[in-house]
ROZA-963542 format. One record per residue (C-alpha): residue in three letters; x, y, z. Coordinates in pm, whole numbers, plus 32768, in hexadecimal, padded with zeros to 4 digits. Layout:
N
<tigu vose="ALA" xx="X" yy="Y" zz="Z"/>
...
***
This chain:
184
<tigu vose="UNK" xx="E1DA" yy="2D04" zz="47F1"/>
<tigu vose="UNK" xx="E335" yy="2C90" zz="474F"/>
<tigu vose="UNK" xx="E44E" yy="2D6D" zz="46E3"/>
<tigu vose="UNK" xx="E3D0" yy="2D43" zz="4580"/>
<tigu vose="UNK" xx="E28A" yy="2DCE" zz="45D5"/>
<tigu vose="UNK" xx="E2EA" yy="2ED5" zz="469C"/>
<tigu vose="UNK" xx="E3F9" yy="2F42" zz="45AA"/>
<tigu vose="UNK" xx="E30A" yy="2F38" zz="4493"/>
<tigu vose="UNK" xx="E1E6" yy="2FF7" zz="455E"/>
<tigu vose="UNK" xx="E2ED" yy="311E" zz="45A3"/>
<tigu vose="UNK" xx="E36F" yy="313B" zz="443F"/>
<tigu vose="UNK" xx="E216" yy="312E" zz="4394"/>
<tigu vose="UNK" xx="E193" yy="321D" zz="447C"/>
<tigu vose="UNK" xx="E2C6" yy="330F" zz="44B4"/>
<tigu vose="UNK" xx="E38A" yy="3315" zz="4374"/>
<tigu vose="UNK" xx="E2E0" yy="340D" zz="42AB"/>
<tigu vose="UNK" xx="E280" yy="3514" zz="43E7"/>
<tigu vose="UNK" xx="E40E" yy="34DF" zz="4439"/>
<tigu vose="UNK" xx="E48B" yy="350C" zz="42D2"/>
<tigu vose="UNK" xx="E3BC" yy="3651" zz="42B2"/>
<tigu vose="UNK" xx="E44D" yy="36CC" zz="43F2"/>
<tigu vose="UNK" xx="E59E" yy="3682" zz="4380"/>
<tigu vose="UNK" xx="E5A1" yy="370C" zz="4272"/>
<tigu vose="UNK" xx="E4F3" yy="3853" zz="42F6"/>
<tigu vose="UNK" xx="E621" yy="3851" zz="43C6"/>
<tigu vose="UNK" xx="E73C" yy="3806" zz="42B3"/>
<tigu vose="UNK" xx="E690" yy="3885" zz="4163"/>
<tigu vose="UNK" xx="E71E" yy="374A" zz="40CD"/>
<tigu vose="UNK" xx="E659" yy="3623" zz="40A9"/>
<tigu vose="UNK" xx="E78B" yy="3553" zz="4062"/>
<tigu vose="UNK" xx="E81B" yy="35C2" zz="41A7"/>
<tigu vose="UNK" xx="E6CA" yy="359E" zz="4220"/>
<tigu vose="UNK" xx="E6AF" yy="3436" zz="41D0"/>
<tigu vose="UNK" xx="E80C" yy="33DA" zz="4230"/>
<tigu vose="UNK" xx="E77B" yy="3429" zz="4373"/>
<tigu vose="UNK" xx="E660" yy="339A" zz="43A3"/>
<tigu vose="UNK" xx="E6F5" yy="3244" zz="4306"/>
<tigu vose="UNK" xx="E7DC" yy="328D" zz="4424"/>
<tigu vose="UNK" xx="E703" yy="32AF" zz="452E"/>
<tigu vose="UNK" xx="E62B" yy="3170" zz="44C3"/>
<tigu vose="UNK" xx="E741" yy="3087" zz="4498"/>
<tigu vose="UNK" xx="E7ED" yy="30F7" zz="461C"/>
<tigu vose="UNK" xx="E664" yy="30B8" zz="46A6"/>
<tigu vose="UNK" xx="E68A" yy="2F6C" zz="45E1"/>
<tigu vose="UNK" xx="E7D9" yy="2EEE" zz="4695"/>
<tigu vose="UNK" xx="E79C" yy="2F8A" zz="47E6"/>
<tigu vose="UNK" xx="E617" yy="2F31" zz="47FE"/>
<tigu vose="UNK" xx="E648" yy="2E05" zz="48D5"/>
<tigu vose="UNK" xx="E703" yy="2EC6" zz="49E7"/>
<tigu vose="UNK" xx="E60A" yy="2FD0" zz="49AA"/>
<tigu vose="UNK" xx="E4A9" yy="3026" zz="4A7B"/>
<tigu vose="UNK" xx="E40E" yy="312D" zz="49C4"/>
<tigu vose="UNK" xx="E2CE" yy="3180" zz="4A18"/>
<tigu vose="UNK" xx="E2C1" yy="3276" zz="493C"/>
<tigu vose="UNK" xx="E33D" yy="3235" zz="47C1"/>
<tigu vose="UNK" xx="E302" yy="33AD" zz="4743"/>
<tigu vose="UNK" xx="E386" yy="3466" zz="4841"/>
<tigu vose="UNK" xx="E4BE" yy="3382" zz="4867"/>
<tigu vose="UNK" xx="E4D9" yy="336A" zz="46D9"/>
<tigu vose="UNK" xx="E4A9" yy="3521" zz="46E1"/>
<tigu vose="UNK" xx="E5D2" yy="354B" zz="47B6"/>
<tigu vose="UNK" xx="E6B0" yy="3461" zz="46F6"/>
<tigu vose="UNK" xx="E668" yy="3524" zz="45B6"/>
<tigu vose="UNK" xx="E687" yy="3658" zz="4673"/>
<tigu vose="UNK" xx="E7D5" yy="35D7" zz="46F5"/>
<tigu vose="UNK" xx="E847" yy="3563" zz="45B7"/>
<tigu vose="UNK" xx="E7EC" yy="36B9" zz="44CB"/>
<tigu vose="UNK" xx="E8BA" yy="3751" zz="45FC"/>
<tigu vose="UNK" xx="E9DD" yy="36A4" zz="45BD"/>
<tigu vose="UNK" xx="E9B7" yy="36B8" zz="445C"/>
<tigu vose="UNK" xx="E98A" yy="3853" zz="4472"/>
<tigu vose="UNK" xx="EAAF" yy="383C" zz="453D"/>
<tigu vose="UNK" xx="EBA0" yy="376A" zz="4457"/>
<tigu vose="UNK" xx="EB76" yy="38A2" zz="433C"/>
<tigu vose="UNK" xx="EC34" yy="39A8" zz="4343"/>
<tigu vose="UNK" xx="EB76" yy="3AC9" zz="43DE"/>
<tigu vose="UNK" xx="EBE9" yy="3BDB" zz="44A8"/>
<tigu vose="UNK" xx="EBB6" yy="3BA6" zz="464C"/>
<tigu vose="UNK" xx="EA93" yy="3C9E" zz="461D"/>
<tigu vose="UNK" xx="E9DA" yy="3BF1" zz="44EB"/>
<tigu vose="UNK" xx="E9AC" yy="3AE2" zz="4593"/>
<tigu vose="UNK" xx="E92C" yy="3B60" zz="46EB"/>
<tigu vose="UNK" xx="E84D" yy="3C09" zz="4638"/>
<tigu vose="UNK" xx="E7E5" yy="3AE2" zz="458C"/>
<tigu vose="UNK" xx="E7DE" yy="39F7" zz="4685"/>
<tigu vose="UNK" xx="E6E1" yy="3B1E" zz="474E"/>
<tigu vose="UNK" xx="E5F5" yy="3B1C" zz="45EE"/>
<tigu vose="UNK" xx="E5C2" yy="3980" zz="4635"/>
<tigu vose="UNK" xx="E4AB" yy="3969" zz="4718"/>
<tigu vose="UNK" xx="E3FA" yy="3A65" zz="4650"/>
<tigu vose="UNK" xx="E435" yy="39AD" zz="44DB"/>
<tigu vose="UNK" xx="E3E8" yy="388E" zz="45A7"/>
<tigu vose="UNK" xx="E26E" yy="390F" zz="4603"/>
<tigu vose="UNK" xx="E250" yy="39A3" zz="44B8"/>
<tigu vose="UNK" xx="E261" yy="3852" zz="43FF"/>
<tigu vose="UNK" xx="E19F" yy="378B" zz="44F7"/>
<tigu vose="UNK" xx="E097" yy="38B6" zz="44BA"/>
<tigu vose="UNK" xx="E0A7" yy="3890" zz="435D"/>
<tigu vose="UNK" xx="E0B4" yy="3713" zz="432C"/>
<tigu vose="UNK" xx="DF5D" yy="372E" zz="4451"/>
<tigu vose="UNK" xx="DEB6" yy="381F" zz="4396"/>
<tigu vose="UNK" xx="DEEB" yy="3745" zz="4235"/>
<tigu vose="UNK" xx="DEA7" yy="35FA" zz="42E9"/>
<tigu vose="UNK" xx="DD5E" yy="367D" zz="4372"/>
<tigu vose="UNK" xx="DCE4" yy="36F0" zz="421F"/>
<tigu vose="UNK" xx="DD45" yy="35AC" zz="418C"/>
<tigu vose="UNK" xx="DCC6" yy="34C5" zz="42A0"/>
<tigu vose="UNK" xx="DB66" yy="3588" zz="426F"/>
<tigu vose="UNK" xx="DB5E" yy="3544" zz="40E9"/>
<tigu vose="UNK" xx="DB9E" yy="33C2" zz="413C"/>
<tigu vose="UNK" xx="DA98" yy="33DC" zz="4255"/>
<tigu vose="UNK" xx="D999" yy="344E" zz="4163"/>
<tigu vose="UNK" xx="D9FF" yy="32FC" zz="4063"/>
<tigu vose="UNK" xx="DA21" yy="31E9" zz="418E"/>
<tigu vose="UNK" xx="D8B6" yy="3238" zz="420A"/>
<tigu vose="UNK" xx="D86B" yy="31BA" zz="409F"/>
<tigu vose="UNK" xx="D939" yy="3085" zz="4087"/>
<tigu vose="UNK" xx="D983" yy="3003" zz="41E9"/>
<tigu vose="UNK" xx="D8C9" yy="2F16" zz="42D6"/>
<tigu vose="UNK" xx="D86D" yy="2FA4" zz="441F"/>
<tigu vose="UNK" xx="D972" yy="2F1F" zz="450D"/>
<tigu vose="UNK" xx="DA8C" yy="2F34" zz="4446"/>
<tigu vose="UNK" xx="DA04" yy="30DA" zz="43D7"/>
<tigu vose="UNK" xx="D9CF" yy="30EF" zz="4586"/>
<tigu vose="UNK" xx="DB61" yy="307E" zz="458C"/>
<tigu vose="UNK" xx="DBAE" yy="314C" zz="4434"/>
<tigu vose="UNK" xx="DB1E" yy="32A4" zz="4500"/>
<tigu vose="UNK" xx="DBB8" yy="3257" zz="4665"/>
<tigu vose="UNK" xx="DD0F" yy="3210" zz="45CF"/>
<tigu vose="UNK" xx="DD0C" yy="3331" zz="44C0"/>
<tigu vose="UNK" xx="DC22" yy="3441" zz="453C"/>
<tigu vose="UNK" xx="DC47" yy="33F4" zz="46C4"/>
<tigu vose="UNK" xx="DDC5" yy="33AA" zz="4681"/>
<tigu vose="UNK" xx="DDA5" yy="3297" zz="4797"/>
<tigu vose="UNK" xx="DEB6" yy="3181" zz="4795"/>
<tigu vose="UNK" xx="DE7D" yy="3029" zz="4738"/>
<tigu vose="UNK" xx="DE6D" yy="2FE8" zz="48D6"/>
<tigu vose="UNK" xx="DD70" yy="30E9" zz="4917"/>
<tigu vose="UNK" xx="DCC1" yy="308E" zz="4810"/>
<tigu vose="UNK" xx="DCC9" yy="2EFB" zz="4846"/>
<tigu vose="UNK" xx="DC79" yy="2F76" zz="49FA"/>
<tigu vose="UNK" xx="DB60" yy="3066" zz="49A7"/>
<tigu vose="UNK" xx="DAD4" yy="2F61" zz="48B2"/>
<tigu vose="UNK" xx="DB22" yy="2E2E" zz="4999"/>
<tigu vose="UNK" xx="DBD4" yy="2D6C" zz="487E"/>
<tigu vose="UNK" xx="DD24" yy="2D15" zz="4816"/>
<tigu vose="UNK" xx="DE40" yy="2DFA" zz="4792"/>
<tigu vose="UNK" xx="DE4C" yy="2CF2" zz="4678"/>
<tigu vose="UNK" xx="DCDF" yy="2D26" zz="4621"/>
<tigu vose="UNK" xx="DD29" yy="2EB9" zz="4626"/>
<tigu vose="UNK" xx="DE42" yy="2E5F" zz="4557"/>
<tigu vose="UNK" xx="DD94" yy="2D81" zz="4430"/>
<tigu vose="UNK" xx="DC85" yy="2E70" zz="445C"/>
<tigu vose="UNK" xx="DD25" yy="2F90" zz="43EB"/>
<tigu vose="UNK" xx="DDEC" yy="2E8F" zz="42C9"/>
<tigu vose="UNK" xx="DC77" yy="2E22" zz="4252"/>
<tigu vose="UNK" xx="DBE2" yy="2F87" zz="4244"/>
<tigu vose="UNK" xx="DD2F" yy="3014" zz="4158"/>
<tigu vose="UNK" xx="DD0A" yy="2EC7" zz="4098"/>
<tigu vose="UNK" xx="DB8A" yy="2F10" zz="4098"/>
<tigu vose="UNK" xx="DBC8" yy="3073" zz="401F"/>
<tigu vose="UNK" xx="DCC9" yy="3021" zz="3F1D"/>
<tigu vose="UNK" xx="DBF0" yy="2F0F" zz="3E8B"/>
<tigu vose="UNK" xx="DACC" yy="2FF9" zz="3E74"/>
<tigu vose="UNK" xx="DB5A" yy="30F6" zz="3D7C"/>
<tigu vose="UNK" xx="DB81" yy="31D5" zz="3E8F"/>
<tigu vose="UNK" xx="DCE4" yy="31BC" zz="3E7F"/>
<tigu vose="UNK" xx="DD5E" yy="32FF" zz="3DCE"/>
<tigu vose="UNK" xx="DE74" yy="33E7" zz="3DB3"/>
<tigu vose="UNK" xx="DDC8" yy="3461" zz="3F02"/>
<tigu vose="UNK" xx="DDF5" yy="32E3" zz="3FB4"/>
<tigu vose="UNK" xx="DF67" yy="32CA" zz="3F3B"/>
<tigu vose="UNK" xx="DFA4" yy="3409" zz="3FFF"/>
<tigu vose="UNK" xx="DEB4" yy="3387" zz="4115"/>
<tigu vose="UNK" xx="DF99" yy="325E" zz="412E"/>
<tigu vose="UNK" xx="E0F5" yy="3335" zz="411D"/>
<tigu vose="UNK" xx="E056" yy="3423" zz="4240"/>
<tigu vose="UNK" xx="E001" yy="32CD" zz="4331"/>
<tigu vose="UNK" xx="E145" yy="3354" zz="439F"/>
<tigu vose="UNK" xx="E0F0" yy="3446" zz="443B"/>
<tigu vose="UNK" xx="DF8E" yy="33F0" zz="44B6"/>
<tigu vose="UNK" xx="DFCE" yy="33E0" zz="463F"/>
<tigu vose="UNK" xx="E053" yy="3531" zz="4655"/>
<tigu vose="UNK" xx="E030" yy="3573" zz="47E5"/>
***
């Protein structure tokens, strides 16, 4: 994959898990934004002397980092803000709890409509990337095919679902939550 790709992959994925985290953190989704427009734009400059493996968990500690120094910046008394920083880990599994437990509602709903509208293949790689949460990779290696056909796979089954009249108030929020589909 390119830069482009890659950099594009992360933020679709990641952005709207990260925001929600932030802003659990900060209870301000300006400052919450700030942030996260932050973190994307240093992963943008630094990702060709980067090897990330893994996007989320490097793209979780740089928002992590970043609230921290925000939190830090305000004035708060030495004790607010150990106390704080010690409530982080548990706001943080909080939101990724609630964001799951929304996602998985949703992704069921949209299960229910793509049996209706999608050809087989391209449901198989709908399922395995949304209700397995497998990666494009494991996906394209369990499959034997190409991240690329994963990839215009999972375009043609939203495009399929859109053109269908599926596409609802419930698919726009589908779409927003893609974020936060490979929750680990």
């Amino acid at each position: 994959m390119n830069k482009t790709q890659d950099y594009n992959n992360a933020y679709n994925m990641y952005w709207y898990e990260l925001f929600a985290y932030a802003n659990n953190i900060l209870r301000s989704r300006e400052a919450a934004e700030d942030i996260i427009q932050e973190v994307f734009l240093d992963l943008w400059k630094r990702l060709d002397d980067l090897s990330i493996d893994h996007y989320r968990a490097y793209l979780y500690k740089a928002v992590k980092f970043q609230c921290a120094k925000k939190l830090r910046s305000t004035p708060f008394t030495e004790i607010m803000l150990e106390k704080l920083e010690g409530t982080l880990n548990n706001d943080e599994s909080e939101a990724i709890k609630s964001i799951e437990e929304n996602k998985l509602l949703l992704v069921q709903k949209i299960d229910i409509l793509a049996h209706d509208v999608l050809p087989e293949r391209c449901l198989l790689i709908f399922k395995l990337r949304f209700k397995e949460n497998l990666s494009y990779k494991e996906i394209a290696n369990r499959l034997d095919i190409s991240t690329s056909t994963v990839d215009n796979q999972i375009n043609k089954a939203l495009r399929i679902l859109r053109e269908s009249g599926v596409y609802n108030s419930e698919m726009v929020l589908f779409q927003i939550l893609l974020a936060g589909l490979t929750l680990v």
